[in-house]
Backbone as CSV, one residue per row, in Angstrom:
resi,resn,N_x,N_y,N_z,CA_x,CA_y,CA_z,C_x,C_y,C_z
1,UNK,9.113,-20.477,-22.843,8.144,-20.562,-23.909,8.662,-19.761,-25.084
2,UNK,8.320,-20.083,-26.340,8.641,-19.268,-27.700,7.846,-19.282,-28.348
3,UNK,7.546,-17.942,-29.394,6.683,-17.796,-30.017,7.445,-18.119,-31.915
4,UNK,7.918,-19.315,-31.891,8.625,-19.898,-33.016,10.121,-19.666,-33.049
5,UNK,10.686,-20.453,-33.821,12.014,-20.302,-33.673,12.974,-19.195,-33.373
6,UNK,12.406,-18.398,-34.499,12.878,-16.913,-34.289,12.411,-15.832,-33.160
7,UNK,11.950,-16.252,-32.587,11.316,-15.409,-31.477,11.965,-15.464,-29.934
8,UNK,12.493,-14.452,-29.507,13.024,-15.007,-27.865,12.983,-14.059,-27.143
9,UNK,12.509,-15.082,-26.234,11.644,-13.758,-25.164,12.490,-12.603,-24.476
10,UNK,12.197,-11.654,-24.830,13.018,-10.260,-24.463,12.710,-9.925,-23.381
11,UNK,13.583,-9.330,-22.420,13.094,-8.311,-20.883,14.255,-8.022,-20.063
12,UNK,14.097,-6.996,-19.321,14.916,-6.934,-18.691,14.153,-7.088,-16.886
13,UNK,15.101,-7.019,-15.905,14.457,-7.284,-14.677,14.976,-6.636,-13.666
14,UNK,14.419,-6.274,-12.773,15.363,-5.622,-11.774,14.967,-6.124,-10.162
15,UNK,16.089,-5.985,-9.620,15.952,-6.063,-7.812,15.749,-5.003,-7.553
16,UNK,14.739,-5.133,-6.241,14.439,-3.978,-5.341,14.852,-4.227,-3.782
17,UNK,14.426,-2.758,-3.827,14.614,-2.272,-1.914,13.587,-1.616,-1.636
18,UNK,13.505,-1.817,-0.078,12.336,-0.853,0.551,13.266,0.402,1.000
19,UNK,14.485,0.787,0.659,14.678,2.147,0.921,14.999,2.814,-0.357
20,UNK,14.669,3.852,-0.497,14.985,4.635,-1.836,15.402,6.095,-1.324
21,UNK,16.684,6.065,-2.052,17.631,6.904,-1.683,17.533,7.988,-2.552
22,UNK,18.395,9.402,-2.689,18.706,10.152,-3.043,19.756,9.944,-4.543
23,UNK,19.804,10.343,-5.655,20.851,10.166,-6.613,22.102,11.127,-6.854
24,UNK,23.300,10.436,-6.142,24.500,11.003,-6.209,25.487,10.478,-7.614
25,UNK,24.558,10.422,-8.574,25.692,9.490,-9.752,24.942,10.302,-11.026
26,UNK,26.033,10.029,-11.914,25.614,11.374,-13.163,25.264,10.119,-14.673
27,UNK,25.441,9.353,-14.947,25.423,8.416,-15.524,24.709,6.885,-15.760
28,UNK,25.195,5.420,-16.526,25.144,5.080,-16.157,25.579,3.837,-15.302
29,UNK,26.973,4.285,-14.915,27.591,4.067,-13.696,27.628,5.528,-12.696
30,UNK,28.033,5.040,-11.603,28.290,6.477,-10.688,29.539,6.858,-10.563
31,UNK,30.603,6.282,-10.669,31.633,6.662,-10.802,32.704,5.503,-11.570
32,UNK,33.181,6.299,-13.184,33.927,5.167,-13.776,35.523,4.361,-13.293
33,UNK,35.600,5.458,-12.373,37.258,4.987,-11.879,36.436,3.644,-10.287
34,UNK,35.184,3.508,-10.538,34.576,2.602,-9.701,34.845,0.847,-9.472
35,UNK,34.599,0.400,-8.996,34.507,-1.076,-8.819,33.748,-1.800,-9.710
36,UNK,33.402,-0.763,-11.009,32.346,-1.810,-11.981,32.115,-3.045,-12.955
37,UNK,31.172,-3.846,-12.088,31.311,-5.093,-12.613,30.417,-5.369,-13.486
38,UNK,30.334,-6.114,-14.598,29.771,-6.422,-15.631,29.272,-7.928,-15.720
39,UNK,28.402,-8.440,-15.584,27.492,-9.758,-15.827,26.822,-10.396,-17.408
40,UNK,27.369,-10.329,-18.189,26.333,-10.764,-19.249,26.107,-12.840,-19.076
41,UNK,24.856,-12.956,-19.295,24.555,-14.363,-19.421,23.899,-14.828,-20.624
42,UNK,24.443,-15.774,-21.256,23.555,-15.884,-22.457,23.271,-17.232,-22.549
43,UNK,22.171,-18.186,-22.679,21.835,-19.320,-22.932,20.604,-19.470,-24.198
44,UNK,21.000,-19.616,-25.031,20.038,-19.385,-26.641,19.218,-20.946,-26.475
45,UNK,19.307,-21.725,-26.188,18.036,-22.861,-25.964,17.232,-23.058,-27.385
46,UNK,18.586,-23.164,-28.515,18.158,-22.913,-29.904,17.887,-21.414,-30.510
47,UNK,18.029,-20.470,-29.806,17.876,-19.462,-30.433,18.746,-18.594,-31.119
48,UNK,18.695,-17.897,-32.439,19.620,-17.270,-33.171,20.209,-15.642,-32.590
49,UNK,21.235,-15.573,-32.511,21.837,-14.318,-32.076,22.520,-13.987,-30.655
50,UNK,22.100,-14.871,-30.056,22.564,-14.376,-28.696,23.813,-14.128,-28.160
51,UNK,24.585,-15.095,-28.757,26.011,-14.949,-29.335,26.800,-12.837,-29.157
52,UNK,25.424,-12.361,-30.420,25.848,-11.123,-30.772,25.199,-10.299,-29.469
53,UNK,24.181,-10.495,-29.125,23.808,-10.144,-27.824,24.645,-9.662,-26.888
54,UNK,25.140,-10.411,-26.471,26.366,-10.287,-25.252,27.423,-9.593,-25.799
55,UNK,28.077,-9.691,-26.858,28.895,-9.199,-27.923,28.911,-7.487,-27.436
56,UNK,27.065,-6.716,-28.054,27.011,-5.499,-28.005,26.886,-5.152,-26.676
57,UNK,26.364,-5.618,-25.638,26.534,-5.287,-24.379,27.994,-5.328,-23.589
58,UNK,28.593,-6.011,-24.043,29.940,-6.359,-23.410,30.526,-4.658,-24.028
59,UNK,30.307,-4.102,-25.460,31.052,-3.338,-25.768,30.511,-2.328,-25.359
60,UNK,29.336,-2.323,-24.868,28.530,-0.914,-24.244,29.547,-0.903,-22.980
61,UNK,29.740,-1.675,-22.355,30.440,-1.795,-20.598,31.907,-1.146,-20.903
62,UNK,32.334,-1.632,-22.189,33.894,-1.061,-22.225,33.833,0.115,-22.774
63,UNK,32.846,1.136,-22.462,33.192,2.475,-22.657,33.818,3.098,-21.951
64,UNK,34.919,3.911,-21.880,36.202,4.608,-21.138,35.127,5.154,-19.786
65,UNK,33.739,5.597,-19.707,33.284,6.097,-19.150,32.516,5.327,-17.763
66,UNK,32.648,3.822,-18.267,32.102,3.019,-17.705,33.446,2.121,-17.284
67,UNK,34.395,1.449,-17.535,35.020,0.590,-17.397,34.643,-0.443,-16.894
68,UNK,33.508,-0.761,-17.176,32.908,-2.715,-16.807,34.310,-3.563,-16.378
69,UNK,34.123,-4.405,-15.593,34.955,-5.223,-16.138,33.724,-6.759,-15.978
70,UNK,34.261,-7.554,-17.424,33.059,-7.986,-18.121,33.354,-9.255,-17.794
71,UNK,32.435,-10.154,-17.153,32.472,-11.109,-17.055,31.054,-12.046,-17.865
72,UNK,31.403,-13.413,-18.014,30.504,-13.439,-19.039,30.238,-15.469,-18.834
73,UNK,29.186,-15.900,-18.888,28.779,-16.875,-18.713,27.939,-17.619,-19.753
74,UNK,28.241,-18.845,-21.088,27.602,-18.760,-22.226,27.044,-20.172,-22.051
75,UNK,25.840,-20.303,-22.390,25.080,-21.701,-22.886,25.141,-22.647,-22.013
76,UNK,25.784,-23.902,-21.521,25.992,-24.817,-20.711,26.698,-24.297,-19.646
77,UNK,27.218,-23.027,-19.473,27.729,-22.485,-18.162,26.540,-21.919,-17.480
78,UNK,25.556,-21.751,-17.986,24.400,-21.185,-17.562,23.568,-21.568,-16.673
79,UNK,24.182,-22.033,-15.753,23.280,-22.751,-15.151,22.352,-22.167,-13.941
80,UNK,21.965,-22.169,-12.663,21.018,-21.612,-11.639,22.312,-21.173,-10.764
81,UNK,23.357,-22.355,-10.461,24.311,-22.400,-9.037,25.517,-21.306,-10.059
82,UNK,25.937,-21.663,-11.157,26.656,-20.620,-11.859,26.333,-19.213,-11.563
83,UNK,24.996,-18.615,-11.675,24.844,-17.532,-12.182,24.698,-16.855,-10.574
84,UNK,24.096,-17.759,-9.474,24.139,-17.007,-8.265,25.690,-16.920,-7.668
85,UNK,26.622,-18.339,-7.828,27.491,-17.737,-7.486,28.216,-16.508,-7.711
86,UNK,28.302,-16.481,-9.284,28.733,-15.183,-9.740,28.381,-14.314,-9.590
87,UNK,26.811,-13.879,-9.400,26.135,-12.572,-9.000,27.339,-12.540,-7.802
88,UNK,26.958,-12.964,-6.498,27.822,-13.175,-5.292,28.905,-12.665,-5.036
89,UNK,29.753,-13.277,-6.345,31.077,-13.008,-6.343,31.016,-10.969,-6.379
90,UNK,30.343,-11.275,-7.781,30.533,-9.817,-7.958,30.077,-8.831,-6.982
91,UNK,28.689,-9.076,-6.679,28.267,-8.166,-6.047,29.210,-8.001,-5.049
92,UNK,30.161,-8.725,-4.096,31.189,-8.317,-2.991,32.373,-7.315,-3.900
93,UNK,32.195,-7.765,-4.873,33.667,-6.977,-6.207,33.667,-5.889,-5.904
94,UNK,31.965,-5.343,-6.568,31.570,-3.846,-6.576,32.321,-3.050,-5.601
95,UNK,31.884,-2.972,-4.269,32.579,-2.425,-3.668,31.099,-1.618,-3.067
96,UNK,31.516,-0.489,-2.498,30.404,0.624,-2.284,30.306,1.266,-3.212
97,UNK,31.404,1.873,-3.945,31.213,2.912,-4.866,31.160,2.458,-6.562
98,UNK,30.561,1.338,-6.479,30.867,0.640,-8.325,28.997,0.600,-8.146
99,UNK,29.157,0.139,-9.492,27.709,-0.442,-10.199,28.055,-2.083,-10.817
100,UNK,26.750,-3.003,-10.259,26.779,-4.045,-11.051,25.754,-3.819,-12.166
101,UNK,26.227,-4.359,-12.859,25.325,-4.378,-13.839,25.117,-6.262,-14.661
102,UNK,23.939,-6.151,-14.502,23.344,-8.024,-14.923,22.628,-7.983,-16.164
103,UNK,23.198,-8.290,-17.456,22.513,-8.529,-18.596,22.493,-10.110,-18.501
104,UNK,21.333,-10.881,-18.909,20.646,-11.851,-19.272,19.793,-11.600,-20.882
105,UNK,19.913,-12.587,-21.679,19.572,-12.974,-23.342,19.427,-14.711,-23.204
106,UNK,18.074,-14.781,-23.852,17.617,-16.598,-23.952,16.505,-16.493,-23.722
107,UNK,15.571,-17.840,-23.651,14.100,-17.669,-23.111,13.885,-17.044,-21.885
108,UNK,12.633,-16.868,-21.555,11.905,-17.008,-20.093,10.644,-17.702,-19.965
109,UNK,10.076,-17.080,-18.959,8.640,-17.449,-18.744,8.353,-16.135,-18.023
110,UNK,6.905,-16.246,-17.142,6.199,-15.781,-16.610,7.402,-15.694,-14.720
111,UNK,7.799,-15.038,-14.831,8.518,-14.833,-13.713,9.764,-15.734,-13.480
112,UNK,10.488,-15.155,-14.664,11.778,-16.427,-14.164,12.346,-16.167,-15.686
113,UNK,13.867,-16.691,-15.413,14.904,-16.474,-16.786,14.921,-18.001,-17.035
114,UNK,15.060,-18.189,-18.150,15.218,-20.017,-18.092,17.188,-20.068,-18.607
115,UNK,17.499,-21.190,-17.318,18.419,-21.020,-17.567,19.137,-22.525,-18.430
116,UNK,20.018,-23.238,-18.101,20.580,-24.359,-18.772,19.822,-25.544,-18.138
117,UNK,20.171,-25.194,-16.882,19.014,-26.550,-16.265,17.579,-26.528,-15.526
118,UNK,17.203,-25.318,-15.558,16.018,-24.983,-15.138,15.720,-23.456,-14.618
119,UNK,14.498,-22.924,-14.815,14.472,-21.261,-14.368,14.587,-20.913,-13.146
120,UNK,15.564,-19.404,-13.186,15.917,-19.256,-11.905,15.099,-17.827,-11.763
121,UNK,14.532,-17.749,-10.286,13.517,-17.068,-9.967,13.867,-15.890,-9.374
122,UNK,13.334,-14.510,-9.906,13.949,-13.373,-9.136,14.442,-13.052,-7.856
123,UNK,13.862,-14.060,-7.104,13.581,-14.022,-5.351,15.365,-15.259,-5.563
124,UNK,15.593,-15.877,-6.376,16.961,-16.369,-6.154,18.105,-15.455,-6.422
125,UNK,17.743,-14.393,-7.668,17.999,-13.293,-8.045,19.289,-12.944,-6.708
126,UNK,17.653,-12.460,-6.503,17.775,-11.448,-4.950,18.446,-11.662,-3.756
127,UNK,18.687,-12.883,-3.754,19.290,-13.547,-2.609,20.861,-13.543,-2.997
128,UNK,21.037,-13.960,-4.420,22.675,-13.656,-4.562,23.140,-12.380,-4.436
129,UNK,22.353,-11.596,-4.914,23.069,-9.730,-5.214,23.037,-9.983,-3.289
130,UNK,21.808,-10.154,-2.351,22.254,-9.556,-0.887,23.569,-10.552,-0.628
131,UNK,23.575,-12.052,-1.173,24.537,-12.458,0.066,25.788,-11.999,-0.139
132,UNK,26.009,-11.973,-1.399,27.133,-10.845,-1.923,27.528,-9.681,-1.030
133,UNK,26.455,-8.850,-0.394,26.707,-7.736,-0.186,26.480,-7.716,1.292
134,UNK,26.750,-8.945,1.940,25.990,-9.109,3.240,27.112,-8.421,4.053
135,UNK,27.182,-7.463,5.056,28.037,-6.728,5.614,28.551,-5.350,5.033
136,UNK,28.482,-5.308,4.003,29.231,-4.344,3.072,28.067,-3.131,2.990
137,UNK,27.064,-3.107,3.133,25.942,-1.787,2.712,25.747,-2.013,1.168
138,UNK,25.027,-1.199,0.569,24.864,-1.231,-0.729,25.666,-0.706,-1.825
139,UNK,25.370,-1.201,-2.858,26.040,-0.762,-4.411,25.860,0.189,-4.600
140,UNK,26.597,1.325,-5.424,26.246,2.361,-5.525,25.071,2.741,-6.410
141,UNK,25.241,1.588,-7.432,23.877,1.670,-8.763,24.039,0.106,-9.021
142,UNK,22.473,-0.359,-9.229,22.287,-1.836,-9.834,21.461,-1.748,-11.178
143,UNK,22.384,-2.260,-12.451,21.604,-2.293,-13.260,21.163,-3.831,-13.487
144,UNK,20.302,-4.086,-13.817,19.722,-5.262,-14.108,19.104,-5.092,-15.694
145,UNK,19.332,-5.938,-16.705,18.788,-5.881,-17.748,18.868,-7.593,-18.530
146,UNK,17.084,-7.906,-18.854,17.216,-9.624,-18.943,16.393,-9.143,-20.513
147,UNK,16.891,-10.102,-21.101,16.339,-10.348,-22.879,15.795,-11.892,-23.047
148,UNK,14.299,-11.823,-21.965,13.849,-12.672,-22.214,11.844,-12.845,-22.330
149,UNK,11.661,-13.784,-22.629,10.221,-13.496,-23.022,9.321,-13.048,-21.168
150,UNK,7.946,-12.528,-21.640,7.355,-11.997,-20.897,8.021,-11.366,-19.499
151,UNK,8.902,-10.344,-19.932,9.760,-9.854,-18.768,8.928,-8.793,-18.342
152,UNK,7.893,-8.385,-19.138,7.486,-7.296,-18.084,6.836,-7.807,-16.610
153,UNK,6.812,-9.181,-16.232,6.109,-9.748,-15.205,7.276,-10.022,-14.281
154,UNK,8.547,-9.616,-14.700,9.548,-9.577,-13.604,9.604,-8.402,-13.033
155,UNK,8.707,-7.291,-13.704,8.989,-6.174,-13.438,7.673,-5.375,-12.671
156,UNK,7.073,-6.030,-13.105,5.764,-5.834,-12.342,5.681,-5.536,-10.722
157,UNK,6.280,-6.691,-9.895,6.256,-6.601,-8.575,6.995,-5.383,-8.199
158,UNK,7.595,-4.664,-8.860,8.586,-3.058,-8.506,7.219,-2.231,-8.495
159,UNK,6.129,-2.301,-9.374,5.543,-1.490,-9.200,4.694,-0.975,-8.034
160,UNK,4.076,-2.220,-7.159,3.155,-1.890,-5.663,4.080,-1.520,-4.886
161,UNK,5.780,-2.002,-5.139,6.603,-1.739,-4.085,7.255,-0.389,-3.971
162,UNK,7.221,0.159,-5.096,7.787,1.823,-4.817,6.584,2.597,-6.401
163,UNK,5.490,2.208,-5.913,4.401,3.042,-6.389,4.563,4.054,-5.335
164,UNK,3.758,5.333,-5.350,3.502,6.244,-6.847,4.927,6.446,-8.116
165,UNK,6.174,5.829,-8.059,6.868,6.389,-8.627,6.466,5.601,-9.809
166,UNK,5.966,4.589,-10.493,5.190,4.012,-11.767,4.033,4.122,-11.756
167,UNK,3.706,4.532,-12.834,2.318,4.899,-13.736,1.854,3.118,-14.269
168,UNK,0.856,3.530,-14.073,0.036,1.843,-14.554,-0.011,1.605,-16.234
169,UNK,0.545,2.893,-17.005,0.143,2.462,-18.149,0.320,1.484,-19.547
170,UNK,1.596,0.890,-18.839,2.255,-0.212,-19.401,2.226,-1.059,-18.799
171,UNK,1.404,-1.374,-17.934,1.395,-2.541,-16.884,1.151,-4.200,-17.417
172,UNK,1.965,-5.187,-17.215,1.798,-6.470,-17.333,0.577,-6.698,-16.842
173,UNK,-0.227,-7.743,-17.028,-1.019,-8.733,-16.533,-0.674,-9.678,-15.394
174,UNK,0.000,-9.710,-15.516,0.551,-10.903,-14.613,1.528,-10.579,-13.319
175,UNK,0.848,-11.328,-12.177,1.285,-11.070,-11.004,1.611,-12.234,-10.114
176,UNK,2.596,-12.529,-9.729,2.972,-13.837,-8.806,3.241,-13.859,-7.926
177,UNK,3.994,-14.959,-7.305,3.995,-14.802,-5.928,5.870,-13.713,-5.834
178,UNK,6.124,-13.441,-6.567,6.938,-12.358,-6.802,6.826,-11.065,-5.779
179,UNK,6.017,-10.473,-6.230,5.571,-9.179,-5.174,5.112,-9.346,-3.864
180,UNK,4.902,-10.967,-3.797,5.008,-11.486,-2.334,6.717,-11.280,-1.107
181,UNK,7.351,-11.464,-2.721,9.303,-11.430,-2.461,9.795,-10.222,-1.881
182,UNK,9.393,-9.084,-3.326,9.448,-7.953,-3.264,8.997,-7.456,-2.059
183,UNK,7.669,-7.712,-1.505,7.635,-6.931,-0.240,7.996,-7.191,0.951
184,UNK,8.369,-8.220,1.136,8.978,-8.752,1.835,9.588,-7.878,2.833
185,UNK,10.037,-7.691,4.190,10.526,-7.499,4.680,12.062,-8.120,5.815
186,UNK,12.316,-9.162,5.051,13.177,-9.847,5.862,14.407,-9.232,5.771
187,UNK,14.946,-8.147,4.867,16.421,-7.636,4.696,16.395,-6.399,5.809
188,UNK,17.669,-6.376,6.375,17.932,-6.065,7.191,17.931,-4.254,6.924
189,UNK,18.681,-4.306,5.043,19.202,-3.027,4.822,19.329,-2.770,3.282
190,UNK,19.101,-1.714,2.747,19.169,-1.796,1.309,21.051,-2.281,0.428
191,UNK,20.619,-2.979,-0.184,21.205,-3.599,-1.059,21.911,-1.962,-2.404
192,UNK,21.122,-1.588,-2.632,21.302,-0.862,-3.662,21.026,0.575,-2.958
193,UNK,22.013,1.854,-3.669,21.253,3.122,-3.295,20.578,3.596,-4.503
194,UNK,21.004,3.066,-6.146,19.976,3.410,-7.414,19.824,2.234,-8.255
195,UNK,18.839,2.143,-9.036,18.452,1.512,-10.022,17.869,1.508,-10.706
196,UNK,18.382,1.114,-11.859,18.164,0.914,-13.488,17.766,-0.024,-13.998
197,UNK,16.392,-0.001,-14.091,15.906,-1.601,-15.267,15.349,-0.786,-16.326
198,UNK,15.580,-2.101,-17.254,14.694,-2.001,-18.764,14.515,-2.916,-19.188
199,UNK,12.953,-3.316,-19.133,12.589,-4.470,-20.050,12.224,-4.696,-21.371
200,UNK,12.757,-5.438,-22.235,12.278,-5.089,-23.389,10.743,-5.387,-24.072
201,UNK,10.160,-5.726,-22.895,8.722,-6.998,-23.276,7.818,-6.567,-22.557
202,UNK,6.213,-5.944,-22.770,5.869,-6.232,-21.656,5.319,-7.522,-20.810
203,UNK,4.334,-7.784,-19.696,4.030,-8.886,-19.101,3.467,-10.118,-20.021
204,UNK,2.886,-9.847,-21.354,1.938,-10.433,-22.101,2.709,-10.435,-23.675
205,UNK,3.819,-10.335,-23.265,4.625,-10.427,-25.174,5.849,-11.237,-25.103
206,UNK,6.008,-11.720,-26.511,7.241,-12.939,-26.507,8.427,-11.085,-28.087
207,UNK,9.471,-11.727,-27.667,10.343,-11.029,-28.635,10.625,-11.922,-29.419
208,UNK,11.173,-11.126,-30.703,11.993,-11.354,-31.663,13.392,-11.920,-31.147
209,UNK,14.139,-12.831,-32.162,15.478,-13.158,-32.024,15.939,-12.949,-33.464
210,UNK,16.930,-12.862,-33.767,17.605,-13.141,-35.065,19.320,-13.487,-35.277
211,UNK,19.754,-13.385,-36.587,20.682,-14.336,-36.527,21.845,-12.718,-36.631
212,UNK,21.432,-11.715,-36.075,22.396,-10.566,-35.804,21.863,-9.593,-34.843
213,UNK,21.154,-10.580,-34.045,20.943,-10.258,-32.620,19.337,-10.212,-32.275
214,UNK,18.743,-10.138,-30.822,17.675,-10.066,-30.477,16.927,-8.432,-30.476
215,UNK,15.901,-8.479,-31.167,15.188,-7.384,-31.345,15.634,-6.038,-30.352
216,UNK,15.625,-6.229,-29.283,15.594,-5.800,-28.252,17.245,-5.216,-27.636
217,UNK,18.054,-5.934,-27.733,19.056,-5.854,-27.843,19.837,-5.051,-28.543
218,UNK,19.613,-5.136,-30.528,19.594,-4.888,-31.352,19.414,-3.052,-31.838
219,UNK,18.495,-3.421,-30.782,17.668,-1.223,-30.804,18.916,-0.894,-29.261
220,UNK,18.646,-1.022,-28.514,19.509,-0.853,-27.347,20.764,-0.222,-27.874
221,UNK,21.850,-1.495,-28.531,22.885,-0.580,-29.204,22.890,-0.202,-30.159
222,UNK,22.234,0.455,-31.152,21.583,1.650,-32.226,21.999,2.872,-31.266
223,UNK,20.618,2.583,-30.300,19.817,3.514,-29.410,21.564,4.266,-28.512
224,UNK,22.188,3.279,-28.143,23.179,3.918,-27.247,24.585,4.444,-27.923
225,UNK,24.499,4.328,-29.344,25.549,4.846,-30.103,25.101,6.634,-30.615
226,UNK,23.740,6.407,-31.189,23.709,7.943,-31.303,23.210,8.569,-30.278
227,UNK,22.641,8.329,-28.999,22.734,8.970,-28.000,24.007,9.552,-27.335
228,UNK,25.246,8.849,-27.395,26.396,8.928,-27.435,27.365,10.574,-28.043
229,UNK,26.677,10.037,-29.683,26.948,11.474,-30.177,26.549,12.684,-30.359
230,UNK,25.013,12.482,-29.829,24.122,13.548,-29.474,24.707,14.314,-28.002
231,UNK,25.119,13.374,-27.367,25.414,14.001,-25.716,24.334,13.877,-25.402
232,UNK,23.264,12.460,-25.672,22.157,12.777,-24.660,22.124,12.247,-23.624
233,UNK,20.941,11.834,-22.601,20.589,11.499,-21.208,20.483,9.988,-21.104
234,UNK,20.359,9.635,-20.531,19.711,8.343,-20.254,18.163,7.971,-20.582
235,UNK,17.173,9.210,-20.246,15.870,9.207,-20.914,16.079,9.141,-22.620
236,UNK,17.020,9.684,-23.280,17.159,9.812,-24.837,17.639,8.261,-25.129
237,UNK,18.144,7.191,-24.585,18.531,6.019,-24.844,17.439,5.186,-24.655
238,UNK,16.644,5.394,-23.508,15.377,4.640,-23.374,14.875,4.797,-24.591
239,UNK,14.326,6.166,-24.678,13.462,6.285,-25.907,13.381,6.017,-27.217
240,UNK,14.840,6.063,-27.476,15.027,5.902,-29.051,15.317,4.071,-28.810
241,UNK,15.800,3.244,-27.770,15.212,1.847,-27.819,14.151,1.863,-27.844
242,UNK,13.113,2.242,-27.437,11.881,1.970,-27.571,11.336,2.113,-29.336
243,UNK,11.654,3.090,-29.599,11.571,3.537,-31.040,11.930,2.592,-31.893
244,UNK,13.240,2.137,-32.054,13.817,1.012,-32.971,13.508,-0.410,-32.261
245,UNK,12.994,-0.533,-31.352,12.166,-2.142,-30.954,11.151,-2.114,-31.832
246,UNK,10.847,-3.439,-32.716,9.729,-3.602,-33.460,9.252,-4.825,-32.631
247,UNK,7.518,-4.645,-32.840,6.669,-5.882,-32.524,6.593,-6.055,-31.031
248,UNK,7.318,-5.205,-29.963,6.550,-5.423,-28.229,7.398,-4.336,-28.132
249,UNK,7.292,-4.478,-26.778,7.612,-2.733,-26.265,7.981,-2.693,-24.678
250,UNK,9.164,-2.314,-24.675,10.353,-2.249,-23.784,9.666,-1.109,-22.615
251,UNK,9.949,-1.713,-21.483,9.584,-0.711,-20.065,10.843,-0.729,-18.960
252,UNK,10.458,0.694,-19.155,11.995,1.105,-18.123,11.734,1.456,-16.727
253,UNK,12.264,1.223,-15.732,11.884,1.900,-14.154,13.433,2.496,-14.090
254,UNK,13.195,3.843,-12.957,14.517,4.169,-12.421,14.009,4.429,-11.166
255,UNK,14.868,4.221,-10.671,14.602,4.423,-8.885,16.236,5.077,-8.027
256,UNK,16.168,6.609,-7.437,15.169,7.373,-7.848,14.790,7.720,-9.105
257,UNK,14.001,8.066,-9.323,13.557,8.400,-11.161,14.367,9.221,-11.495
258,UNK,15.214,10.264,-10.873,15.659,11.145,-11.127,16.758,10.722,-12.715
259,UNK,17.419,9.424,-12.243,18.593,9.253,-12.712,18.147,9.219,-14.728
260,UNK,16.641,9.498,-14.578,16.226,9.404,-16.015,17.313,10.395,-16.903
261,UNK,17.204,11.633,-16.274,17.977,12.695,-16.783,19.325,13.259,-16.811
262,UNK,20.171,11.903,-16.330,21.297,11.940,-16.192,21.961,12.205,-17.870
263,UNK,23.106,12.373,-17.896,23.915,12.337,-19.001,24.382,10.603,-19.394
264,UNK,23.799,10.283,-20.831,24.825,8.735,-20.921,25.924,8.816,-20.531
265,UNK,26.514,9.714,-20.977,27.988,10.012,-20.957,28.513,11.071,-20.562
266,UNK,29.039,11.515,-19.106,28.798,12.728,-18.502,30.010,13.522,-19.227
């Protein structure tokens, strides 16, 4: 859905676990000499910028501190079987000691990224990052981050599942059969030992797009350049995205929370 041409739905999304671990990582990767793999997806479905989207995220990953290595999937590559294989791929890449990290930019909906040929659903998400990792134990850190409309409802189902650690006060509206996924118990073993989401939307808002990037996006790398030269945390990057997002408003989870206060850049 869009709220006019220029508008595209912003969010980011994240996978969960029913175990929540301890935080052994200072950043946001856990270790840069790591296995870290980099995901950006972009499918604009007419929309302006997305192009630059992936652009600034790709160059956030190639920081000496991070060493992403960036893989990248655009417009008609975008498809449902594309994007799980590749999760797949990567997630086996990682290793134990890397971070994946999954940026997504283009529409959405109400629980789901829309992709080239139709939306793919967190619970498909979820199934590529495990089969990826099936034997191997978990990633060391999963970031997940999607730039698409009403993402705070991807993010929603994290909250009943490792409540008390979220506060209700940014809470979406909207609840699906999602947190049905989320609680799920069919995995054997956690997938992840930390994680990092940020959505840029909450459950009930469409974003901005433009023709030098998506709102959301746009504040993100502002937000992660002078945090950079400040030497601040990871809480100082949230915040000052939040700050330079105009018109909806970006929600972050960390799990453990701890990793809020990590150093961007240790």
């Amino acid at each position: 859905m869009r709220h006019g041409i220029n508008v595209l739905c912003t969010g980011l999304l994240a996978l969960s676990s029913s175990l929540i671990v301890a935080s052994t990582s200072r950043d946001l990767v856990t270790d840069p000499g790591g296995k870290n793999q980099l995901l950006v997806v972009g499918v604009p479905g007419g929309l302006p910028g997305i192009d630059k989207d992936l652009k600034m995220v790709e160059a956030m990953g190639a920081h000496s501190a991070y060493n992403f290595v960036s893989n990248k999937l655009w417009s008609s590559q975008g498809t449902v079987a594309n994007v799980a294989n590749r999760l797949s791929t990567l997630s086996t890449n990682t290793l134990n000691d890397g971070t994946l990290f999954f940026y997504y930019s283009g529409h959405g909906s109400k629980g789901g990224i829309s992709l080239r040929d139709r939306s793919m659903t967190i619970s498909e998400i979820r199934r590529a990052v495990e089969k990826g990792r099936e034997g191997l134990g978990p990633v060391s850190r999963l970031v997940m981050m999607f730039d698409s409309c009403y993402s705070g409802s991807l993010v929603d189902p994290l909250r009943k599942l490792l409540s008390p650690l979220f506060d209700s006060s940014d809470a979406g509206q909207f609840v699906d059969n999602l947190m049905q996924e989320f609680g799920s118990n069919h995995r054997d073993e956690s997938y992840w030992k930390s994680l990092f989401v940020f959505a840029s939307s909450r459950s009930d808002e469409t974003s901005s797009a433009g023709s030098l990037g998506s709102e959301f996006t746009v504040a993100l790398n502002k937000a992660f350049s002078e945090t950079l030269t400040a030497n601040g945390t990871m809480a100082d990057w949230v915040e000052k995205t939040k700050q330079y997002t105009s018109g909806h408003h970006p929600v972050e989870r960390f799990s453990p929370q701890d990793i809020i206060n990590e150093k961007l850049v240790p």
